[in-house]
C-alpha positions as semicolon CSV with decimal commas, in nm:
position;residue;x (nm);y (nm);z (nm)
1;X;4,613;2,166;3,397
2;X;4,527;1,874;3,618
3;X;4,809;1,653;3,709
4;X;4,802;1,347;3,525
5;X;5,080;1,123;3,684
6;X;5,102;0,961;4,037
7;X;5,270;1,120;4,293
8;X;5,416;0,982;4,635
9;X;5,106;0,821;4,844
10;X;4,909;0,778;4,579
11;X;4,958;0,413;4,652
12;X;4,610;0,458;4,908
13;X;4,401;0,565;4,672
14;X;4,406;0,155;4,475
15;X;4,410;0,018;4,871
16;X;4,097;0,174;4,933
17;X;4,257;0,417;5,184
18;X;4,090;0,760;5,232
19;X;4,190;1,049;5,007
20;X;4,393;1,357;5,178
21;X;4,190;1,681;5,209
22;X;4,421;1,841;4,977
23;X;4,387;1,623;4,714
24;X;4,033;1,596;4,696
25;X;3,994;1,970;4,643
26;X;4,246;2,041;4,350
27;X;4,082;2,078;4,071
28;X;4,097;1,829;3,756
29;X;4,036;1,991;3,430
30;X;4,034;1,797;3,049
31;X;4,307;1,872;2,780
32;X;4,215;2,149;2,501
33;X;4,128;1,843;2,287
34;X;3,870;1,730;2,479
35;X;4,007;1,393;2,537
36;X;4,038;1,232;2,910
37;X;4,300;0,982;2,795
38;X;4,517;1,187;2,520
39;X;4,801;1,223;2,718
40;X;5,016;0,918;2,802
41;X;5,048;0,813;3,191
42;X;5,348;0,690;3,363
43;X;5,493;0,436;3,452
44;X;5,367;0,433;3,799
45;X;5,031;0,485;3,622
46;X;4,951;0,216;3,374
47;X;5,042;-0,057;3,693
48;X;4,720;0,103;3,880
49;X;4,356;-0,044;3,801
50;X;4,183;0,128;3,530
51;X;3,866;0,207;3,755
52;X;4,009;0,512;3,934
53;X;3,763;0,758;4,015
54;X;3,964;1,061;4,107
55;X;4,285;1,020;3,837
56;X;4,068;1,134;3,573
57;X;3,671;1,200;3,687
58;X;3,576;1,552;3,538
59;X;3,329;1,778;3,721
60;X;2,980;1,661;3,555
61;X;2,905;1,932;3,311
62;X;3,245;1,866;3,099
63;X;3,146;1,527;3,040
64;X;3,126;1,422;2,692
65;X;2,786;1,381;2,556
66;X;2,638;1,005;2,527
67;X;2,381;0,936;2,369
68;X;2,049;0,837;2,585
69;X;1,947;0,458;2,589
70;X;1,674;0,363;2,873
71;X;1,914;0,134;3,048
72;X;2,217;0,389;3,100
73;X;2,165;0,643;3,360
74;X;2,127;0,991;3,275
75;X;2,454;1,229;3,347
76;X;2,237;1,379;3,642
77;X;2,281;1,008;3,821
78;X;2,653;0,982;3,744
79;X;2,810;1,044;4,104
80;X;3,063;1,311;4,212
81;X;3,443;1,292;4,274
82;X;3,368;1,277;4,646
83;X;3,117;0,968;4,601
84;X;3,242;0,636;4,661
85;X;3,359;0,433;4,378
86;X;3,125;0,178;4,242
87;X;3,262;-0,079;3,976
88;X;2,928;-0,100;3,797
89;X;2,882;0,263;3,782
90;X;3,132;0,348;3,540
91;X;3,005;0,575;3,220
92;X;3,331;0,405;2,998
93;X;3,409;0,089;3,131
94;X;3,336;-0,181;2,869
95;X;3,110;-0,436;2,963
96;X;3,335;-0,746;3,012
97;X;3,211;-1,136;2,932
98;X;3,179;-1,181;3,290
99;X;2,892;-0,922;3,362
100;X;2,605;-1,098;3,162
101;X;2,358;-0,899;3,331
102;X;2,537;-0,537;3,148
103;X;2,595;-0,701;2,816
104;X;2,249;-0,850;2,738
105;X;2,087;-0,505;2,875
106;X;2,082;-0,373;2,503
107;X;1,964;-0,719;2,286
108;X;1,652;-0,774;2,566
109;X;1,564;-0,404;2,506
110;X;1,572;-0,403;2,104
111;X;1,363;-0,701;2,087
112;X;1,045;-0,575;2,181
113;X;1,064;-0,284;1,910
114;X;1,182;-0,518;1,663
115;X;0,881;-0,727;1,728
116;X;0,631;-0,415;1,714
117;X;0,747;-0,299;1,359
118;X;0,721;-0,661;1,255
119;X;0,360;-0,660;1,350
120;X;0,302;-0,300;1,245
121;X;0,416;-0,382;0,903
122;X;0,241;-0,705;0,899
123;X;-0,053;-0,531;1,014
124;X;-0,063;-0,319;0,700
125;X;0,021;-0,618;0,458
126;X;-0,296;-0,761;0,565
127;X;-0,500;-0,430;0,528
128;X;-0,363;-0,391;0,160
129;X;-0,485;-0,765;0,102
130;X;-0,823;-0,755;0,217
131;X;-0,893;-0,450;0,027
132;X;-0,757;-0,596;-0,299
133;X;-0,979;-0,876;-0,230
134;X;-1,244;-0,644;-0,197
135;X;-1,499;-0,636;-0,475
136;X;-1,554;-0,220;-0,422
137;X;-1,196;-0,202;-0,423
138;X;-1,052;-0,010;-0,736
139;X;-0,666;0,044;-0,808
140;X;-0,729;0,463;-0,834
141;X;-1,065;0,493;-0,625
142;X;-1,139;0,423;-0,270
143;X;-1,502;0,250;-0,202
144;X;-1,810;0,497;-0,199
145;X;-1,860;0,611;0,175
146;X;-2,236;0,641;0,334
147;X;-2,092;0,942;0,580
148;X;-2,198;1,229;0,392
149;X;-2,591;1,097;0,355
150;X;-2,553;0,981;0,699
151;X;-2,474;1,311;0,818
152;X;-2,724;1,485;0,604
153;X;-2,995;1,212;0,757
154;X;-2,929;1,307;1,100
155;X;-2,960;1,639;1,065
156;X;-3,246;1,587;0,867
157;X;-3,191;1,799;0,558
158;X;-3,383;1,668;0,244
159;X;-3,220;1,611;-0,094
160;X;-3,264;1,890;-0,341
161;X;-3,288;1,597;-0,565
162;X;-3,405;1,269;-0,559
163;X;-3,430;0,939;-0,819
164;X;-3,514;0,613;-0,738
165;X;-3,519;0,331;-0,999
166;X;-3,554;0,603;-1,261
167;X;-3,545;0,464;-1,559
168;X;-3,604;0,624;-1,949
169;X;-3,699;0,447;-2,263
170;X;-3,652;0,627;-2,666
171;X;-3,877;0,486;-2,901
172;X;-3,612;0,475;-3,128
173;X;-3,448;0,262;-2,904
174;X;-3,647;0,013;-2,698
175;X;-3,386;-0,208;-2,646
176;X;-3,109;-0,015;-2,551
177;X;-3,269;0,210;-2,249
178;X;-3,109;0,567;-2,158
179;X;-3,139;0,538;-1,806
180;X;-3,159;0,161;-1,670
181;X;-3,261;0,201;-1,297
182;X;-3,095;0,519;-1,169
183;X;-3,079;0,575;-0,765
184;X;-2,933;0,913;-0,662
185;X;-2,951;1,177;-0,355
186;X;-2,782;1,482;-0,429
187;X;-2,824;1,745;-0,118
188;X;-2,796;2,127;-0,115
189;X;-2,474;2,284;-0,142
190;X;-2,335;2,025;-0,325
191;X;-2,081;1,987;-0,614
192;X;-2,144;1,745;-0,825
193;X;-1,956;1,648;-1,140
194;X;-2,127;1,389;-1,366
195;X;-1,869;1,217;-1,610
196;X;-1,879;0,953;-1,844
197;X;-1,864;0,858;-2,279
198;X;-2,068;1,029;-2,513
199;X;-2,389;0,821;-2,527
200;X;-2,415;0,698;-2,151
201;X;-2,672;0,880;-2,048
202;X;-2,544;1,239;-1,938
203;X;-2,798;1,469;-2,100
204;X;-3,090;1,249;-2,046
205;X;-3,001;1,268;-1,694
206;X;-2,999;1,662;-1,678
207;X;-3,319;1,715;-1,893
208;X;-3,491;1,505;-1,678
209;X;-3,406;1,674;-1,364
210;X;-3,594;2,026;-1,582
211;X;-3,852;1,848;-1,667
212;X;-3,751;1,833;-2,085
213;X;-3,745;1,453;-2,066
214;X;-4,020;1,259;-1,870
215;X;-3,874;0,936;-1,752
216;X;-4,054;0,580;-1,828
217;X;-4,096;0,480;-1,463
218;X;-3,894;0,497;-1,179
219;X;-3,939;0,847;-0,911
220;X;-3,786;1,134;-0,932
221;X;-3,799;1,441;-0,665
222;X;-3,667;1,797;-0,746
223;X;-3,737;2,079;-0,479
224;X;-3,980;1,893;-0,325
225;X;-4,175;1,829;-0,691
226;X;-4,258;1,463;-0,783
227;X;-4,180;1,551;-1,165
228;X;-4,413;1,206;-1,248
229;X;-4,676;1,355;-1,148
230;X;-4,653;1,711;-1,176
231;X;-4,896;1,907;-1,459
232;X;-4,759;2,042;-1,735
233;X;-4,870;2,426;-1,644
234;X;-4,645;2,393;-1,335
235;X;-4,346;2,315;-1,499
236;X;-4,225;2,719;-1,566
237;X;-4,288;2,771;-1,212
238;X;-4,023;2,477;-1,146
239;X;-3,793;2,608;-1,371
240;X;-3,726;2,897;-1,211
241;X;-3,596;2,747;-0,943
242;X;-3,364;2,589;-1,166
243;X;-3,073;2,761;-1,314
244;X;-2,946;2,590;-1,672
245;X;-2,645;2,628;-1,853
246;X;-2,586;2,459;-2,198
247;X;-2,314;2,370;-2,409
248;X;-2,418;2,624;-2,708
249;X;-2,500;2,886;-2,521
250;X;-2,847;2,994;-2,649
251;X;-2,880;3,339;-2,649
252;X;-3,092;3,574;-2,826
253;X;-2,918;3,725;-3,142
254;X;-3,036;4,034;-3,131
255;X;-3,047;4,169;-2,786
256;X;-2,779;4,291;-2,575
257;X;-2,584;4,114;-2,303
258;X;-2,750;4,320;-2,041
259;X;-3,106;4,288;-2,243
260;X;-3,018;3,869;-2,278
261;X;-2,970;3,838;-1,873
262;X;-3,253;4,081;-1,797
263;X;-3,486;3,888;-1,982
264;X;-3,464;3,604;-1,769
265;X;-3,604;3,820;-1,464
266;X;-3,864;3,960;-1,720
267;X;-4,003;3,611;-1,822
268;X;-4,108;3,584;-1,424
269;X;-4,241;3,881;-1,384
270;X;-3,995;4,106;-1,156
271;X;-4,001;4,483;-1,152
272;X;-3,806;4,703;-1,353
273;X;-3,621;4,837;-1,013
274;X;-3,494;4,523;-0,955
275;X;-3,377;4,423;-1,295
276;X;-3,179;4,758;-1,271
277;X;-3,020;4,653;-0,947
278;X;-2,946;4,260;-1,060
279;X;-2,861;4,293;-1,384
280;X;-2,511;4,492;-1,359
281;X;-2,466;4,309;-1,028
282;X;-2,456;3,982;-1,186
283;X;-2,244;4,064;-1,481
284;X;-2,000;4,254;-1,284
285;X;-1,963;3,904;-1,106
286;X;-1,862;3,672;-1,433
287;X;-1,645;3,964;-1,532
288;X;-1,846;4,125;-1,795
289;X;-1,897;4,504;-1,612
290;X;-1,747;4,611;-1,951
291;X;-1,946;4,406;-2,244
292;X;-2,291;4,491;-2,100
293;X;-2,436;4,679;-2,445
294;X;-2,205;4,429;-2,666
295;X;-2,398;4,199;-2,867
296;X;-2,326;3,819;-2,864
297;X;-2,136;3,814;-3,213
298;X;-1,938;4,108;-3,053
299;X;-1,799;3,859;-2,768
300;X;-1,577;3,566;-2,750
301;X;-1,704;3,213;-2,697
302;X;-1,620;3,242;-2,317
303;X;-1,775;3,572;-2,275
304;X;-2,093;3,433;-2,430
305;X;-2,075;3,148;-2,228
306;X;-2,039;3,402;-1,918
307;X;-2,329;3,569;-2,024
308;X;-2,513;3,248;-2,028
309;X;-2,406;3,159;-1,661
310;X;-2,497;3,532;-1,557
311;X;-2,841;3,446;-1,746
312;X;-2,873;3,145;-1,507
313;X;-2,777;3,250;-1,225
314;X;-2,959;3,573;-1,190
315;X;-3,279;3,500;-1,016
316;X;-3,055;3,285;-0,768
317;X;-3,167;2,949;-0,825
318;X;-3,070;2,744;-0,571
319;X;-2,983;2,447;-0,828
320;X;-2,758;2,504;-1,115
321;X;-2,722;2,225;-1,397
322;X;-2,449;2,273;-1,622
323;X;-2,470;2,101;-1,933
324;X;-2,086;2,078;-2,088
325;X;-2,019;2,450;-2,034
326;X;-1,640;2,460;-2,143
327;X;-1,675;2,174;-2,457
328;X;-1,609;2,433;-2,652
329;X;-1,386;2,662;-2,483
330;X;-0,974;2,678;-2,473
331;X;-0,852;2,565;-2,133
332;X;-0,771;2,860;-1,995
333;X;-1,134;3,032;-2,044
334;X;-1,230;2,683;-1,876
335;X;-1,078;2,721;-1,615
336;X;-1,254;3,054;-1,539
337;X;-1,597;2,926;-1,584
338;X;-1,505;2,617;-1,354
339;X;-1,412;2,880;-1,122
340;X;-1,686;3,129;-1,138
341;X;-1,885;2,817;-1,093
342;X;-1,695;2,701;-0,774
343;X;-1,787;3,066;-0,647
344;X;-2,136;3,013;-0,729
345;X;-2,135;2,675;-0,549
346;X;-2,003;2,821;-0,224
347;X;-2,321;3,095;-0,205
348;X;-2,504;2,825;-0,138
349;X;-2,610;2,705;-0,432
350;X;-2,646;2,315;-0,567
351;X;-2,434;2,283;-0,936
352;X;-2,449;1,996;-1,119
353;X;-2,207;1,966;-1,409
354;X;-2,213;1,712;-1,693
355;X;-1,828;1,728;-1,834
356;X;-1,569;1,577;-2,014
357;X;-1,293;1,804;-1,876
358;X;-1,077;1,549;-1,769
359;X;-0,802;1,783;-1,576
360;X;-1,058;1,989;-1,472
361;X;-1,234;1,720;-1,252
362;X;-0,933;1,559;-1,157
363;X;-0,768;1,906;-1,007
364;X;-1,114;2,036;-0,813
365;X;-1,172;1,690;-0,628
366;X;-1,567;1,734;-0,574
367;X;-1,787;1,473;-0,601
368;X;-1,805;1,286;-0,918
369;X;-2,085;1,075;-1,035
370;X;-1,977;0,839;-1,321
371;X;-2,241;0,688;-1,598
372;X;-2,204;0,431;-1,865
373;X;-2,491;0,281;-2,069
374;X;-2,730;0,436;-1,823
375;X;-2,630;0,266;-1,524
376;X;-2,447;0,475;-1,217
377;X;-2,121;0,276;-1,220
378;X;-1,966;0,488;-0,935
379;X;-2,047;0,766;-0,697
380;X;-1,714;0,891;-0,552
381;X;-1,719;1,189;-0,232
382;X;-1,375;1,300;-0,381
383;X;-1,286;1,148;-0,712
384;X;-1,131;1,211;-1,004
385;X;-1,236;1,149;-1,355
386;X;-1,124;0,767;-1,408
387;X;-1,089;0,648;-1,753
388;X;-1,419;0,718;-1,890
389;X;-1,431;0,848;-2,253
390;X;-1,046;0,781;-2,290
């Protein structure tokens, strides 16, 4: 234990005197509790100045811990027993009234940060402003971003499909048009969701992108086909590069499921061999391996909508439109056509769906392209449904 009370000549040590040999090389050690001041000091003791280096300096590593602030030197700097003393170099001295310079170190060190948060925090008051203020600013949607057609630009890819100023006229309905000046680019690979209230313009949208609806004026492009001009003997040829899915199914009564997706690849012409080879493949891939030779009043409304998606997807179209193809499913079978068409997507090929799933668009976060009376009212990279047909 390290002596704690003066002896006889200590009296040289406040004097400035130098420190006998002997003295300098006993050891000083800290009470079990840790604490360099526990234990009360003598008499002799409390009359000595308080800055005494070698009554009670510990060897470096059993000082306590203090916490780091830039203006206190580290314990590295702290000087050893033999060191001279130094009144400003004190780890516990408190800094008095008279020793500005050590008392304002802290307050002229905190005021920078202070200031920097201020304008940090200002800095994002002003952001949230201006884009409140902005007219393409929307409480649940961020503004449409150019990036993706930038990108696709550069690297000069084409758009699988193209409108510009497409618009489409009923005769039933002159005044009330079903597409009012329609611009979209959709590019290959894409994932497209197109949402919006019965009546704005969904299915007109899709048929014309087939070829079932030809539009009033306006341009559209699909696979490189200017569908205002094409002939009307060309069209089949078109449509097998287009895969189509619709919301009642439309199979044929009385043929198999096998015989219902292999005549898809017999309406083009392709050999028996391959048929053989595609057919099972296919249906083995929407999960019907098993319901091949059942007939469709034998399966379940999402097994004959499976069948449907295995019907258009068998040739490998590289665009896929998707007409509501879980409007009249349960959600869970929804869920597994969204997903075997997520799978389809990431082959490589272009889907297009026309939905009202609300939690289903909200939880993939693809693109979503919103309509209402036949205007595009919003083309989101990653949106969500919004409140359209609430």
């Amino acid at each position: 234990m390290g002596n704690h009370f003066r002896k006889p000549g200590d009296e040289q040590v406040a004097n400035g005197a130098p420190v006998p040999e002997a003295a300098t090389a006993s050891p000083v050690s800290v009470d079990e509790t840790g604490d360099l001041f526990s234990q009360a000091a003598a008499p002799e003791q409390a009359a000595q100045p308080v800055a005494d280096p070698f009554a009670y300096a510990p060897a470096p590593e059993q000082v306590p811990a203090v916490p780091e602030v830039p203006s206190v030197p580290s314990l590295d700097a702290v000087p050893s027993p033999d060191a001279a003393p130094a009144a400003d170099q004190s780890l516990f001295s408190i800094p008095s009234p008279a020793e500005p310079a050590h008392a304002d170190v802290f307050m002229t060190q905190a005021a920078p940060a202070l200031d920097s948060s201020d304008e940090s925090e200002q800095r994002q008051i002003d952001d949230v402003n201006e884009a409140l203020t902005s007219p393409d600013f929307t409480s649940v949607f961020a503004p449409v971003q150019e990036s993706r057609k930038q990108m696709a630009r550069e690297a000069g890819v084409e758009p699988v499909i193209l409108m510009e100023h497409l618009t489409k006229i009923y005769a039933a309905q002159p005044n009330k048009p079903a597409l009012d000046d329609v611009n979209l680019e959709i590019y290959p690979g894409e994932f497209v969701f197109l949402v919006g209230h019965s009546g704005s313009g969904k299915t007109t949208l899709l048929s014309t992108m087939i070829r079932d609806v030809k539009p009033t004026s306006g341009r559209i492009l699909v696979a490189g086909q200017d569908l205002m001009r094409i002939k009307n003997r060309k069209v089949p040829f078109l449509r097998r590069q287009i895969g189509a899915v619709f919301q009642d199914f439309r199979l044929l009564p009385n043929k198999t499921a096998y015989e219902n997706v292999a005549f898809a690849l017999e309406c083009i012409g392709k050999p028996k061999a391959v048929i053989r080879s595609q057919v099972p493949e296919v249906l083995r891939l929407v999960g019907l391996a098993d319901q091949m030779d059942s007939m469709p009043d034998q399966l379940s409304g999402g097994e004959q909508q499976r069948v449907a998606v295995a019907r258009a997807m068998v040739n490998r179209p590289p665009l896929l439109i998707c007409d509501e193809p879980t409007g009249n499913l349960d959600p869970a079978i929804s869920l597994g056509i969204m997903k075997l068409l997520e799978r389809i997507n990431r082959t490589g090929t272009t889907v297009i769906v026309a939905t009202h799933d609300r939690e289903m668009v909200d939880s993939m976060h693809r693109r979503v392209i919103a309509l209402e009376a036949g205007h595009i009212v919003r083309d989101q990279e990653r949106g969500g449904y919004g409140n359209y047909g609430a």
